[in-house]
N, C-alpha and C positions, 0 to 999 in steps of 0.2 A: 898537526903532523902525526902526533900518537894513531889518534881516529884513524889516518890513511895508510899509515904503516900496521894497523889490526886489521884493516881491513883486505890489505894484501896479503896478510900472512893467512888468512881464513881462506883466501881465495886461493891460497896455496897445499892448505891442507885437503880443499875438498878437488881441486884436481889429482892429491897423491890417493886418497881415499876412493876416488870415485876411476880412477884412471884417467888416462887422455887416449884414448880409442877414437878420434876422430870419423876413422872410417864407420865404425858404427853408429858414431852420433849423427851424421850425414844419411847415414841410411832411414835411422828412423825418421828425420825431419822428412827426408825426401819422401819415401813413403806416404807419411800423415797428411805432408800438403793436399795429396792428390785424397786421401782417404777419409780425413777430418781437417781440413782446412781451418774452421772454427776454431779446434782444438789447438793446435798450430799457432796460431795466430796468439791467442791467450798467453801459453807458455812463454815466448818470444816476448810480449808486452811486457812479464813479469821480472821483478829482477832476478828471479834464478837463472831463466832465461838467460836474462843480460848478461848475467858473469860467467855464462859459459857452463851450466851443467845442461843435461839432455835429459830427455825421456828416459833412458835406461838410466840414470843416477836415481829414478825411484821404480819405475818397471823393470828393470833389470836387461838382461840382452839375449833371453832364450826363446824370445817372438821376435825371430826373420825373417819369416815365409809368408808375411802377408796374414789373410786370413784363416789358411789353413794349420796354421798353430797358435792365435791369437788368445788361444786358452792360455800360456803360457807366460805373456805377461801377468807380472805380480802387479798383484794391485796395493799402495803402500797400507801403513798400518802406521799407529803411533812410533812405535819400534823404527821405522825408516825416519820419521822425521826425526827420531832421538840423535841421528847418524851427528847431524848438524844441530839440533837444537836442545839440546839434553839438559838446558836449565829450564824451559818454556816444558818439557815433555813431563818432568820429574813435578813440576808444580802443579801440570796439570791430573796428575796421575794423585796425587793431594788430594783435588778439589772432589766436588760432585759431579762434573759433566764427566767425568771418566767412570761414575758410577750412574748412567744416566740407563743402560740397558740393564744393569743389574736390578736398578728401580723399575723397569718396566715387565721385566720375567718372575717379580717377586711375584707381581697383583695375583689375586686368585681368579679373578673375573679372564685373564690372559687364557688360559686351559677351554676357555668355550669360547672364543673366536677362530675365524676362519683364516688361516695360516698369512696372507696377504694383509692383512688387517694389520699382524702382529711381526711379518718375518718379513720373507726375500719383499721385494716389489716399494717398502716404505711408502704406504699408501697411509699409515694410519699411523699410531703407537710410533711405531720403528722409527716414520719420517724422521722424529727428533729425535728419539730417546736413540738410536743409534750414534748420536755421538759417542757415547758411554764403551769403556773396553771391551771388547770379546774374547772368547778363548778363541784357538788358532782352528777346531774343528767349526765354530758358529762365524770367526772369518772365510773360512773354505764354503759355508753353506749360504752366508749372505755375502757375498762376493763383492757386489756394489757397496756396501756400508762399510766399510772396513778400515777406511782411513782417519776418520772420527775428527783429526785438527780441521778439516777441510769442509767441518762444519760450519764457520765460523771465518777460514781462508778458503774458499769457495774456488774449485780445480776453474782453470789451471793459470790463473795469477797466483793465486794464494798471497793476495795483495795483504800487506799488515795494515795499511789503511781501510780498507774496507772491513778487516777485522775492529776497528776500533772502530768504525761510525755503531751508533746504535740501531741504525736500520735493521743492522746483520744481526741482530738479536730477535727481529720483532716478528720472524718466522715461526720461532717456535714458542716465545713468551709472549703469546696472545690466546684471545678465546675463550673457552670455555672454564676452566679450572686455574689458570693463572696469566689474567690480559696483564699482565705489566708493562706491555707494548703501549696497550690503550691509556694507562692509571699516566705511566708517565709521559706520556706526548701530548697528551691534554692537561696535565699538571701544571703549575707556574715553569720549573723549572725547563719543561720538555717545549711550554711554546718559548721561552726566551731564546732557547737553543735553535727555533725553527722561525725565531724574528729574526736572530743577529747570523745565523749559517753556520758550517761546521768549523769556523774558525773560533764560535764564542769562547770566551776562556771564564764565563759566568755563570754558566749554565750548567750543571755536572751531567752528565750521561752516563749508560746504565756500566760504561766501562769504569769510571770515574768513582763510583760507587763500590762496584765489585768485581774490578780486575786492578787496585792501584797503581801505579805505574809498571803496568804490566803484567802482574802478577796472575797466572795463570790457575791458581789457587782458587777456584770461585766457593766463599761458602757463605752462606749466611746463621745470625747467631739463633734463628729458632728454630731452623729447617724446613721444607719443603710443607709440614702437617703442622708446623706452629704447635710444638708439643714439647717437654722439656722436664725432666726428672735431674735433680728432687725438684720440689717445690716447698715454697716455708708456707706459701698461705693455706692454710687445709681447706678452706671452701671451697677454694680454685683448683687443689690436689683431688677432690672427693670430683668432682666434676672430670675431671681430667682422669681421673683413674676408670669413670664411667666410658668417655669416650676410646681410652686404649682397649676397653674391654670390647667396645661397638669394629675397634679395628684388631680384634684378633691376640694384640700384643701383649695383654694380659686373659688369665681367667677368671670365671668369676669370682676368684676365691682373691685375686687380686696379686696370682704369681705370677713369674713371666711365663708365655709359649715360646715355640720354636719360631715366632714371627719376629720375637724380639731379636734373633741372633741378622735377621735379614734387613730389620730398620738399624741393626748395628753397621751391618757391612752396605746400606748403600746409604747412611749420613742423612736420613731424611729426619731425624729428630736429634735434639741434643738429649744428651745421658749424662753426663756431669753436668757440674755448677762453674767447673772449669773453660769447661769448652765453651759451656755460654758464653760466659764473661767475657773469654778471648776473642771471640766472634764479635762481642759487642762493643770494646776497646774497640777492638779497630775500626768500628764505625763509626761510633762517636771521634776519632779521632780524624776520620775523612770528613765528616760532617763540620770537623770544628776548622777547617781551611777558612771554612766561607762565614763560618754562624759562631756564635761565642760558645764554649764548651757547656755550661750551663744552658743555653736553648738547647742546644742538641743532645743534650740527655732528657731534659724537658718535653720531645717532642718524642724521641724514644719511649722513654715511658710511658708516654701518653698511647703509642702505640702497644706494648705491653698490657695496657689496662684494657684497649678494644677486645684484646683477643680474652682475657678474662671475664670482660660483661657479653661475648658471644657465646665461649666456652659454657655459660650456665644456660644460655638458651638452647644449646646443643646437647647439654647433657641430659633435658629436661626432657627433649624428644626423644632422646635416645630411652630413655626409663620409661617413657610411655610404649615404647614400640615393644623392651623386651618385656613391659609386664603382661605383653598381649603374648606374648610366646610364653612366660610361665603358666599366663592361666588355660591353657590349650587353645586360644582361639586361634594363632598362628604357629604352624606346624612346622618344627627347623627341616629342610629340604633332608635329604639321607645324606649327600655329601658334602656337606655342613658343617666343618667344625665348631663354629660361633653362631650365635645369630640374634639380634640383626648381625649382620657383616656388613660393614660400609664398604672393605675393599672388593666386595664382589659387583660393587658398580650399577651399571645400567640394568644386569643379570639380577636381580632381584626378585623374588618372587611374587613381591602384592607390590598394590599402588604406594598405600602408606610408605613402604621401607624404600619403595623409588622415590617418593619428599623426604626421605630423610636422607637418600643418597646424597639427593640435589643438595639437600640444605646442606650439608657438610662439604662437598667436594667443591659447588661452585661458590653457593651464597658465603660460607663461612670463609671461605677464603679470597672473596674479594672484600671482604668486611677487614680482615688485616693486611691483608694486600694493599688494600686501598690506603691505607692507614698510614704505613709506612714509606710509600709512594707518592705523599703529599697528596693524594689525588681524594678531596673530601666526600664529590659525590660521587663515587666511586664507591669509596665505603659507606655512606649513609645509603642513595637509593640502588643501586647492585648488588649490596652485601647484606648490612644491616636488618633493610626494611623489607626483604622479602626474605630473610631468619623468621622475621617475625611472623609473616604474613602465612611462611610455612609451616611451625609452629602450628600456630591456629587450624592451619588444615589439616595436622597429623591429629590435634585435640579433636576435631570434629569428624575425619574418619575413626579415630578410635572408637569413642564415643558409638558410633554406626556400626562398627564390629562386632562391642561388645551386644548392643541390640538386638542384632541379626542372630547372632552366637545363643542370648537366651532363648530365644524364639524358637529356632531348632531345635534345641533341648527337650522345649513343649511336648 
């Protein structure tokens, strides 16, 4: 009786909030049949639809004229859905997909792509990392991105069902630099879920993991780069200080740059001991529903040690690449601040420093990826064994550099 007596009063609030203008919620419907039918039809299916809000309760009502001011409807923004949803809005504004364009404008590699690549159109980059906030001028400039929930509640059901299958995840967590799509639907856990259907309650899914009942707060405890300050082991610190330096965020002297203030604001690394911890409690604690608390720190760890015996493989190439830059035979480009620089991506100047891209961006991170995603060959032959494989080939161009390099000298 509660449940239906809340649920009237919401339906009460958002007709006083939204109006009851009738005649213009008639108009747009009338209108869209005839102009986007599709569209139409969607909204009506959903239950916003159902309970009676319109088009203008998120476009607003100063597109009347057809399409000669269609410029004029708003197009929503976090900010709209907060109207009605402002504990789902405020969590997500928490997590990291609200920091998903700020990760994507950080890259240095972004400044030499072709505007469509990286902006309007979401042909590349943008598709996903557009969930992420914008300011209200980069809303005004990419017009279509702007809604960022609707990444996820896909216009115009904006179904919560369909936000919670994992499907709706596996557009943008697949591929090249983080298949999580792939690790877990070929995992145990992803084919039991695809043996018994979306009612299994055995199976966890990627919401299950990291959205707990609901919580729109997505983060994970190592980040996005699997990087994490302090550290107590110093092997694994000395290693790890080499690769912050390959990505910018430290100098060689081992201070921070101004790279560090931007892997601060868009949460792709942990910087305290705290925040890890936090991050990891709560996994171990969704882990431990199904698993004894002890396996699932067990298996944790176990993922913690992968990314430490990658990490020295990584660090290793990384020493190799910048001692070819110390000794002049690779010359840092003029707008360079670091170099190597891993986040300058495919934009690389030699071969070598494109295997070490690869090795870091894709191979090393399906190697923890895979790790913690239960998905073993995943991490062995995706991640692991082509570390290695690449490795060997940056030894063996070096090696070749340094040759050519005496030779010349001759």
């Amino acid at each position: 009786m509660r449940r239906y007596l809340f649920l009237l009063l919401l339906l009460s609030a958002a007709f006083l909030m939204f109006g009851t203008n009738v005649e213009a919620k008639s108009q747009c419907i009338s209108c869209h049949e005839k102009e986007t039918p599709g569209i139409v039809k969607q909204f009506l299916s959903g239950k916003m639809g159902k309970i009676g809000l319109d088009c203008s309760t998120c476009h607003g009502s100063e597109h009347n004229k057809g399409a000669e001011d269609a410029s004029l409807a708003k197009l929503p923004t976090p900010e709209t859905c907060n109207s009605c949803h402002p504990k789902q809005v405020e969590q997500y504004k928490a997590g990291k997909h609200s920091l998903g364009w700020i990760a994507m404008k950080a890259m240095p590699m972004l400044q030499h792509q072709p505007t469509m690549i990286v902006g309007e159109g979401y042909k590349g980059c943008s598709g996903c990392h557009k969930i992420g906030l914008k300011s209200e001028e980069e809303a005004r400039a990419y017009r279509y991105g702007s809604g960022a929930c609707d990444s996820c509640h896909t216009r115009h059901t904006f179904s919560k069902e369909e936000a919670r299958d994992p499907r709706a995840c596996q557009s943008c967590h697949m591929g090249f630099d983080h298949p999580q799509w792939e690790m877990w639907s070929t995992s145990k856990h992803g084919t039991i879920w695809q043996i018994e259907g979306k009612g299994s309650d055995r199976a966890p899914v990627c919401q299950t993991c990291h959205m707990p009942d609901g919580d729109h707060n997505v983060m994970t405890s190592w980040g996005f780069l699997a990087v994490r300050l302090p550290e107590d082991d110093q092997e694994w610190l000395k290693d790890r200080v080499t690769i912050l330096q390959a990505l910018g965020v430290l100098d060689d002297a081992g201070n921070p740059t101004e790279r560090l203030e931007v892997v601060k604001a868009g949460k792709v690394a942990r910087l305290t001991k705290e925040e890890f911890d936090r991050e990891r409690t709560k996994m171990i604690n969704i882990c431990s529903k199904c698993h004894s608390t002890s396996y699932a720190k067990a298996q944790l760890d176990a993922g913690d040690k992968i990314i430490r015996e990658a990490d020295k493989l990584m660090a290793e190439a990384i020493r190799i690449v910048k001692g070819l830059y110390k000794d002049g035979i690779l010359k840092k480009p003029a707008n360079w601040k670091v170099a190597p620089d891993l986040l300058q991506f495919y934009e690389a100047k030699s071969s070598i420093e494109q295997d070490l891209y690869v090795m870091f961006l894709e191979y090393r991170m399906r190697t923890f990826q895979g790790a913690f995603h239960m998905n073993a060959d995943y991490m062995h032959w995706y991640g692991w064994a082509p570390m290695k494989e690449t490795l060997q080939k940056i030894k063996d161009e070096a090696e070749k550099l340094r040759k050519e390099f005496k030779l010349a000298e001759k």
